[in-house]
N, C-alpha and C positions, 0 to 999 in steps of 0.2 A: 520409382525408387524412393526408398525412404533417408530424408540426409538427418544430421544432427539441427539439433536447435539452434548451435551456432551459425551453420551453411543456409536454411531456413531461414532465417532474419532476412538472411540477402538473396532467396531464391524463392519467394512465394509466387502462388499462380500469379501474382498482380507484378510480377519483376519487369512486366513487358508491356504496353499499350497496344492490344492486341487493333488495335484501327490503325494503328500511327506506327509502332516501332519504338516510342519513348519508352526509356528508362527510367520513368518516374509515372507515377499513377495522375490522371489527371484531375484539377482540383473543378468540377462540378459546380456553379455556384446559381445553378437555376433553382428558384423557389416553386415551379408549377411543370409539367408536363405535357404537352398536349396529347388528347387520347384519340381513339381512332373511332370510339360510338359511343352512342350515350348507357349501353350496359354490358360494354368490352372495353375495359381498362387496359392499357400498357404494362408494364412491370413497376413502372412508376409513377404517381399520379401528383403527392407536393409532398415537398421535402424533410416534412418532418416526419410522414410515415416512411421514406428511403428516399436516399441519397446514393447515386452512382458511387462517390468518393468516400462516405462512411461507408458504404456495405463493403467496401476494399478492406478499411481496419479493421472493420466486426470480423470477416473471414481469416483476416491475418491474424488477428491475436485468440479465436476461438482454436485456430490450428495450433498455434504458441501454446497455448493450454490443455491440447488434448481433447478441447470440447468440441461442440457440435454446431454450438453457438453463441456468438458473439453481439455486443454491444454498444455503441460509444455514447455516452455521457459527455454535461457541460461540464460536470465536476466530476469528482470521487467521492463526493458527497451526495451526486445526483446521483450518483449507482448506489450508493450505500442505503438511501432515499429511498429508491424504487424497489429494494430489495426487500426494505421492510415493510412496502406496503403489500406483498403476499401478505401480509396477516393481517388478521381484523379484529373489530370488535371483541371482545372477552378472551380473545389470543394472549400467550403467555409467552416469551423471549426469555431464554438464557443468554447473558452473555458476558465475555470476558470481565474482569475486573477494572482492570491497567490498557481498557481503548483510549481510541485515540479520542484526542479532546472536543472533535467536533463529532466525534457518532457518540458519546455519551449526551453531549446536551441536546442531538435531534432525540435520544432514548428516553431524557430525562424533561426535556420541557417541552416535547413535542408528540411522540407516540402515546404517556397515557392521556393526552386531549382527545385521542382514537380509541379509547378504550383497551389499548395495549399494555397487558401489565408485562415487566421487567423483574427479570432476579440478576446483581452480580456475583461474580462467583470463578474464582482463582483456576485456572481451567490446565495449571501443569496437575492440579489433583484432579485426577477422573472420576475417585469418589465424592469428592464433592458436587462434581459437573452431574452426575448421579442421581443426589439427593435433591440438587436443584431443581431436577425436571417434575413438572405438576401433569395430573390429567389435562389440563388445556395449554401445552407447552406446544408452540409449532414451528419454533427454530431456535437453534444452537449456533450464535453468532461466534466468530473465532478469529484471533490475530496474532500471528505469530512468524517472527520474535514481535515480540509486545513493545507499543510505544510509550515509554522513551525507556524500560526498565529492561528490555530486551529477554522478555520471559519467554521458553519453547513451551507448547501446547502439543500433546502427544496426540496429533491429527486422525491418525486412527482410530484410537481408543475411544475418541468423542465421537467418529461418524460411528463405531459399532453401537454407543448407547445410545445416540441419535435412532440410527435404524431399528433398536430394540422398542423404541418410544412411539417410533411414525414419528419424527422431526424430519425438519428440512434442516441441513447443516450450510450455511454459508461461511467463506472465511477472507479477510482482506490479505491479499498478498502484494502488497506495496512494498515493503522494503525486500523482498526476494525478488521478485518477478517471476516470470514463467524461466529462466535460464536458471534459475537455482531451485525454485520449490513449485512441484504444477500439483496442486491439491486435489484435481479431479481425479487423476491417478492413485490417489487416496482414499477415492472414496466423496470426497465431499461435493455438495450439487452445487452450489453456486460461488464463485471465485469473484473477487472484485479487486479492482487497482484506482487507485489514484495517478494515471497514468502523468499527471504533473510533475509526478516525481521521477523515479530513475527514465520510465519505457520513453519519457517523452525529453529527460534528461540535461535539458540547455535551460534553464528559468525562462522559457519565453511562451509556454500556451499551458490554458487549466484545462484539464479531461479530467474523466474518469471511463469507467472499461468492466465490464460483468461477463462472465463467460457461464455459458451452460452446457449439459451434457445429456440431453434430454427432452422430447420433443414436446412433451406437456408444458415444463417449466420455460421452457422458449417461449411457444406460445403465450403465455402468462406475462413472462419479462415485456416479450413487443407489445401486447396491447397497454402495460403498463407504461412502456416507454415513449407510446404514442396518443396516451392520454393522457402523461401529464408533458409532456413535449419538452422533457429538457435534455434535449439533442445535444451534439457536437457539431459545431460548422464547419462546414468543407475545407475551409481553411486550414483550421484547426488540428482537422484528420489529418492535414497531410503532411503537418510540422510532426503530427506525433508515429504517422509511419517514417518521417524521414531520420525521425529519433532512433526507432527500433532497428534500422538498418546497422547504428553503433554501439545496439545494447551487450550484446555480449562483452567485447570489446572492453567495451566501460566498466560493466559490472567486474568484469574478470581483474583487471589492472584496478579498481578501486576496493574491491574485497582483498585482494594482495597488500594493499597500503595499510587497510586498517588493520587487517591481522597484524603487522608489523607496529602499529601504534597503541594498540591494547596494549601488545607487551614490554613496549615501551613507558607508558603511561601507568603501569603497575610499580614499575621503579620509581618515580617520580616521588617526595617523600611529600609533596602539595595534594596530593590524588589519593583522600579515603577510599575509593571503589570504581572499578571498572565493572564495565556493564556490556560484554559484550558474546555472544554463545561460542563464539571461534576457540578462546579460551577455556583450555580443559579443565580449568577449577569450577566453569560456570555448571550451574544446576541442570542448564538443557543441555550440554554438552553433546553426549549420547542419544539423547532423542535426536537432538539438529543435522546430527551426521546422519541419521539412521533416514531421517523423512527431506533432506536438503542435499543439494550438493556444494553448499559453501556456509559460510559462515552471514555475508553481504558485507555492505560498505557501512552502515549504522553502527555506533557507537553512543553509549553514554559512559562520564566519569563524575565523582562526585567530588566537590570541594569540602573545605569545613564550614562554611554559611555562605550565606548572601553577598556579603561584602568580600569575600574572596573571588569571587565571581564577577562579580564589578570591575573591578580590579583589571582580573585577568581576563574580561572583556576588552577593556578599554584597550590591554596592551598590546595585544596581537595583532597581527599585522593582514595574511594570508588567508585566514576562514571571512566570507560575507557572513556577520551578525545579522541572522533575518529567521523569518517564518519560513518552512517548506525545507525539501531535502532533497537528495537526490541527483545531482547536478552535475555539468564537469568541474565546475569551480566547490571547495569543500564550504560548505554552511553549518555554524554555528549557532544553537538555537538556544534557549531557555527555557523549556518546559512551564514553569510555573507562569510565566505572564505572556507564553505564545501560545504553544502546541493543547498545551491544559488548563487556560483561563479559566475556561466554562464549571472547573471542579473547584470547588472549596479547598479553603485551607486544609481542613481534617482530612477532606477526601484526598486530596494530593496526597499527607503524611500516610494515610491509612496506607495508602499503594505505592508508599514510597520515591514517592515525588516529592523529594525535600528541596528545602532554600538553596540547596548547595550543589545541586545538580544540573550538568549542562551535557545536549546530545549535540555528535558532530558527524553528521555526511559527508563521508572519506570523497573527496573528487578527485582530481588526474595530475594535480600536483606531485612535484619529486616529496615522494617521503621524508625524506632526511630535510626540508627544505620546511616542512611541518613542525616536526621534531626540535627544529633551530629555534623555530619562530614561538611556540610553546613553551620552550626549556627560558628563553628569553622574559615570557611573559609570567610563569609561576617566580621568576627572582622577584620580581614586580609586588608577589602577594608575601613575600618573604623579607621585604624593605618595607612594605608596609607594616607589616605583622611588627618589627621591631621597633619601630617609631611609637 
């Protein structure tokens, strides 16, 4: 029988310790196997080609996806990593404009040391995505909503010209997850998460998570994931299956919150711009419903500079000021000296990553209790501002 995604979180094959009876997957933490000959292997031989306890997450979150096959990573950065290394020498990469800050600088100061040439390129325009692609073009990287500007990429449209090309299309679905947006369903071959963030949900373990739908690209992914060996430890798996168990949950009650703070934060006479697709004035509006089933818990709004933001840093009470998102607790970031260090001035402005812009990770906080703590801290930039 087939259940929803929500019932799934909490009923996958692995809901049961099929030896024991436990209700929790067992956390593995053997580095070698013993085998039974010297040219009949086990299913298992050392740990960093499989792990009892990772191939539990891989399975779970490739079913979460729709895929075939699954992966865990140290990071989201190790998935993002091993994704780009499908391409090689004289390879040519599209990809979004407004990624996120650490797959530009693996794009920009590390892939053309490989020989990997890169185009950016605003990818809510599919003409443009279009004109980008060259005869040696062998993937269309994609993120959407976009970090921290919250742009929709009409997912489709890219995998049709992807397929028109012979591209591979991958896309990072971190701030949706598979409860809100499953891209293989779309079309698109390789999904990635920073599973540190919402899937894994509490700030306490880094992963990352690659899904495929395809038995060549698997094959590809494992050997790649097993030769440069930046696994997930057992441990680690089991903090972030024990996360997914409350993702819907979270995700559902924390994209409720933000919708109700976008629109609150639109009144606000401190807040030139919200930035969020729930909102029907936003540009992805219509795509976002058409290929999501929510808006998510991600926001950005923009101040009038720097020092308004400072300001209204300091004042607030309720958001952790930090790096990363995603969380029960709401997190407050800064774009420009966290999330997009690695870009330049220009580059930030070009894409709209101004001084005055801050993104907030809706958590499990009472709304109104945000809204207090907020409305408190714009007075703050308004006693300033008068002095």
């Amino acid at each position: 029988m087939t259940f929803s995604k929500q019932t799934s979180l909490l009923h996958s094959k692995h809901k049961i310790d099929p030896n024991t009876g436990a209700v929790s997957v067992p956390v593995q933490h053997a580095s070698t196997f013993d085998q039974p000959d010297i040219e009949q292997f086990g299913r298992y031989d050392y740990a960093r080609s499989g792990n009892p306890t990772r191939e539990a997450l891989e399975e779970i979150i490739a079913d979460l996806e729709n895929g075939s096959h699954g992966f865990a990573f140290a990071s989201g950065m190790a998935a993002i990593s091993t994704t780009f290394m499908m391409l090689s020498s004289g390879d040519h990469l599209v990809i979004t404009d407004d990624v996120y800050g650490g797959t530009f600088r693996l794009t920009t100061k590390v892939l053309h040391r490989q020989g990997i040439e890169h185009t950016f390129v605003d990818m809510t325009d599919p003409q443009a995505v279009e004109e980008a692609v060259q005869p040696n073009t062998k993937m269309i990287f994609m993120e959407t909503p976009s970090n921290p500007t919250m742009k929709i990429t009409p997912i489709k449209q890219i995998v049709d010209i992807a397929k028109k090309h012979g591209c591979l299309t991958a896309l990072d679905n971190t701030f949706m997850t598979p409860v809100l947006q499953r891209p293989i369903d779309l079309g698109v071959d390789i999904v990635v998460h920073s599973a540190t963030k919402f899937i894994g949900g509490h700030s306490d373990v880094v992963a990352g998570l690659a899904v495929v739908n395809d038995e060549t690209l698997a094959g590809e992914m494992k050997f790649l994931q097993n030769s440069f060996g930046a696994i997930l430890g057992p441990q680690d798996c089991w903090l972030i299956m024990r996360g997914l168990k409350t993702l819907h949950t979270r995700m559902e009650a924390s994209s409720l919150s933000a919708a109700k703070l976008a629109e609150w934060l639109l009144e606000q006479p401190e807040v030139e711009h919200v930035y969020y697709p729930g909102l029907p004035e936003h540009p992805g509006y219509k795509i976002n419903q058409e290929q999501s089933e929510g808006a998510g818990a991600v926001l950005s709004f923009r101040l009038h500079d720097k020092e308004a933001v400072r300001t209204f840093v300091q004042a607030v009470e309720i958001p952790v000021f930090a790096v990363s998102l995603g969380a029960v607790e709401s997190i407050l970031s800064y774009p420009p000296t966290m999330s997009h260090a690695a870009m330049s001035d220009e580059e930030r402005d070009a894409r709209g990553i101004t001084d005055g812009i801050l993104r907030l990770s809706v958590g499990l906080e009472k709304t109104e209790d945000i809204m207090k703590d907020f409305a408190s801290a714009f007075k703050q930039i308004g006693v300033k501002e008068e002095k």
